[in-house]
Each structure stands twice: as structure tokens, then as C-alpha cells.
C-alpha positions as CSV (number, residue, x, y, z in Angstrom):
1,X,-8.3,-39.6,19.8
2,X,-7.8,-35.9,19.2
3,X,-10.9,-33.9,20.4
4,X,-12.7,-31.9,17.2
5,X,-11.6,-28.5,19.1
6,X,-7.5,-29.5,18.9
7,X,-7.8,-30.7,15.6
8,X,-9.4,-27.4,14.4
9,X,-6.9,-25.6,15.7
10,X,-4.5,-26.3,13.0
11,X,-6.5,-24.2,10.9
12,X,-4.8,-21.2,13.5
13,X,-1.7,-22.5,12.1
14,X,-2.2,-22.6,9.1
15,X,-3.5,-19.4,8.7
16,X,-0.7,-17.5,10.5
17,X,1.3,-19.7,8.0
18,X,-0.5,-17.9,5.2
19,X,-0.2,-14.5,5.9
20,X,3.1,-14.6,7.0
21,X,4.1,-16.0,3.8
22,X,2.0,-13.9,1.7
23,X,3.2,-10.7,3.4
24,X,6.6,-12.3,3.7
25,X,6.0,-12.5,-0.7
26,X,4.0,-9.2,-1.3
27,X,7.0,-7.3,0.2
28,X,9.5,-8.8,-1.8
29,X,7.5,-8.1,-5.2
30,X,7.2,-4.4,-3.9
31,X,10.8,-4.5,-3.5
32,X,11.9,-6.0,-6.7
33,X,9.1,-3.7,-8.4
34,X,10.8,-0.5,-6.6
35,X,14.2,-1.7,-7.5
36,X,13.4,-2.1,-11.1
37,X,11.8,1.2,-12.0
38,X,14.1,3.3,-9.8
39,X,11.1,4.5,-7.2
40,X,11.7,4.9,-3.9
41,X,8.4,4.5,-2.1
42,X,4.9,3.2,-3.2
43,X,1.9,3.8,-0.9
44,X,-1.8,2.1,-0.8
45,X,-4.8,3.5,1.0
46,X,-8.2,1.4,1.7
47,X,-10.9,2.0,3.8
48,X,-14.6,1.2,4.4
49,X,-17.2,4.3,4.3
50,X,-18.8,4.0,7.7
51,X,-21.6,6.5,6.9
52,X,-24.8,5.3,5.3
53,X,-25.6,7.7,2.4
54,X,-27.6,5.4,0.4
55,X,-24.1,3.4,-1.9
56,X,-23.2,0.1,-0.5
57,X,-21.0,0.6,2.4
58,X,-17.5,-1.4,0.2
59,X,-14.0,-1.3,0.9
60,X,-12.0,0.2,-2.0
61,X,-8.3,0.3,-2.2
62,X,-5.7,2.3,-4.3
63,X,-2.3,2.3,-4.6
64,X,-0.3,5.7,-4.9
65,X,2.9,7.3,-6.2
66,X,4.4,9.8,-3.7
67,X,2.8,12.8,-5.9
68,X,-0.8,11.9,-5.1
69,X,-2.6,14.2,-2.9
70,X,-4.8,11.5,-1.8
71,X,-2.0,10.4,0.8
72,X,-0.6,13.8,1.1
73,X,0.5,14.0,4.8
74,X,-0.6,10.7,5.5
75,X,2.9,9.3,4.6
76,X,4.6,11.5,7.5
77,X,3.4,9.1,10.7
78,X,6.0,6.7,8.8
79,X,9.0,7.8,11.0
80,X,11.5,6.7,8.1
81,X,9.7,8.1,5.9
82,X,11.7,11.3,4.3
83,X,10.1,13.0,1.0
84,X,11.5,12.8,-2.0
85,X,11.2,14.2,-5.9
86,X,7.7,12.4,-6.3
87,X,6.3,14.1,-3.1
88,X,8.0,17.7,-4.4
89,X,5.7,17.3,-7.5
90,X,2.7,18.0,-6.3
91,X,4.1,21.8,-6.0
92,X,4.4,21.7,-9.6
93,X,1.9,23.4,-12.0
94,X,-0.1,20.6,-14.1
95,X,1.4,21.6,-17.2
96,X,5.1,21.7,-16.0
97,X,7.4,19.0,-18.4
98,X,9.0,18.3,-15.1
99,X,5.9,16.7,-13.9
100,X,5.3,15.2,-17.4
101,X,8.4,13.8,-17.4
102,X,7.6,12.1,-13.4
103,X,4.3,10.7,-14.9
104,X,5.5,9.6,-18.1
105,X,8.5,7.9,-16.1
106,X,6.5,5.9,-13.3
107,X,2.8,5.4,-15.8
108,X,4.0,1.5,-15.6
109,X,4.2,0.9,-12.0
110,X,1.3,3.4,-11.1
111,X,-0.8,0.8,-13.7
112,X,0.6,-2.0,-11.6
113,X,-0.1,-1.2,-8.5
114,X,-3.9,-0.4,-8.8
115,X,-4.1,-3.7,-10.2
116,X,-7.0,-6.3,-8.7
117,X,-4.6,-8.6,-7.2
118,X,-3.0,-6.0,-5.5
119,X,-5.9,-5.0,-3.9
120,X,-7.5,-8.4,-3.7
121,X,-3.6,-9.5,-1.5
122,X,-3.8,-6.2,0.8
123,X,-7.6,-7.0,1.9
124,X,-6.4,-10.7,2.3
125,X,-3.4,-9.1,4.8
126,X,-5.3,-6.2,6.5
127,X,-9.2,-6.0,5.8
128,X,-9.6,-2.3,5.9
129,X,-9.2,0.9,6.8
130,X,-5.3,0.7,6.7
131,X,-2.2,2.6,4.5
132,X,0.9,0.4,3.9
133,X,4.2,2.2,2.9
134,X,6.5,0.3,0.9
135,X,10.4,1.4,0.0
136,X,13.7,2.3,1.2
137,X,14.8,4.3,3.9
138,X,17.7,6.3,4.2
139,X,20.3,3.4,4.6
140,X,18.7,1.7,1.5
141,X,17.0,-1.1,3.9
142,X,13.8,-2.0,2.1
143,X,10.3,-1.7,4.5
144,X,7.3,-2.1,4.6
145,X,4.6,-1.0,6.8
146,X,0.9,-0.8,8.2
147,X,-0.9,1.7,9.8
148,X,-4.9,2.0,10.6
149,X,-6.5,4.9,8.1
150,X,-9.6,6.3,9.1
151,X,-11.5,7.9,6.1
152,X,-12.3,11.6,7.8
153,X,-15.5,12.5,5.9
């Protein structure tokens, strides 16, 4: 007979089994996503509060075009990452048509990605306080990677 312990310790298995394959699947919907609207890189952000001003203490996720100031400098510590267009537009004035033209061009896949199962999938891989970079680097090699965020309030 197999003791309780050994037995239980399929569930290990099994869950490595899981998040391997869901990564394994998130990254390949990020590609074809990426691929299809002509983006380069897509960014998400979430993070835990850790202070107690009186709101719940809940993690909250976003997901981010290269534009966003929310990420701004954030994206860097990604050593393949190299700026393009998207991260030049936050030097343009809000009313510039250039920047129109950006929003109007990418307002499908900036939906998308702030969708619940998106965030519902990155808390299932990484719990909190993380930013995962999504694209292509300069050899057109699709990546995508973790780091810890820590929310500086």
C-alpha cells in the first residue's frame, strides 16, 4: 500500500503540470495576439497594497501598451527590452494625431488585455506583486518574462 503522504504528492505533479502548461499557453496567445495586431511588446503590472489605509488590502492587475506611464521605466530591468514607437508616445502632447492615430490603432488589444481572464491566468501563474513583459526582441524571438514589482507608495 502506498502511504497517504506519497499518494498526495501527485498533487506536486500535477500542479507543476498546470502551470507549466498554462504558461506554456498564455505565452503563445500573447504571441499570436502580438503578431496579429502588429505590436511589439505588451506589459502587465499587479501588486498587493501592503499598507493599511482603511480599503481592503486586494491584488489588482493591469495590462499596459508601451505608452503607459504606469510602467514607465519599469520595462528597462528587461535586458532585451529596447523601446519602441509606443514608448516614444508618451513624449507626445495629448492632442497630437500621432498619438490618436497609436490609440486608435492598438484600442482592440489594450481592451483585451485588461480583460478578467487575463488577470484571473497571471494571478493563477504569479500571485502578486510581479510585471511580466511579453514580445519580441531584436532577432524577432518571441519572450516572455517575470519580474517581482514592489508597489513604492
Amino acid at each position: 500500500m502506498t502511504s497517504a503522504i506519497d499518494t498526495l504528492k501527485g498533487l506536486e505533479t500535477a500542479k507543476e503540470e498546470f502551470e507549466t502548461g498554462l504558461k506554456d499557453k498564455f505565452a503563445s496567445i500573447m504571441e499570436q495576439l502580438l503578431t496579429e495586431h502588429g505590436a511589439r511588446y505588451i506589459a502587465f503590472k499587479g501588486y498587493t497594497p501592503y499598507f493599511n489605509d482603511g480599503d481592503p488590502c486586494e491584488h489588482s492587475d493591469e495590462g499596459y501598451m508601451e505608452w503607459n506611464d504606469e510602467i514607465e521605466g519599469k520595462l528597462d530591468s528587461f535586458d532585451w527590452y529596447e523601446p519602441t514607437e509606443l514608448a516614444d508616445a508618451q513624449a507626445l502632447r495629448w492632442n497630437d494625431p500621432k498619438l490618436n492615430e497609436l490609440k486608435d490603432r492598438y484600442a482592440d488589444i489594450c481592451e483585451a488585455i485588461n480583460m478578467d481572464i487575463v488577470s484571473d491566468t497571471l494571478q493563477l501563474l504569479y500571485d502578486t506583486n510581479f510585471v511580466v513583459l511579453c514580445g519580441f526582441d531584436e532577432d524577432g524571438k518571441f519572450r516572455m518574462e517575470k519580474e517581482f514589482y514592489n508597489p513604492e507608495y
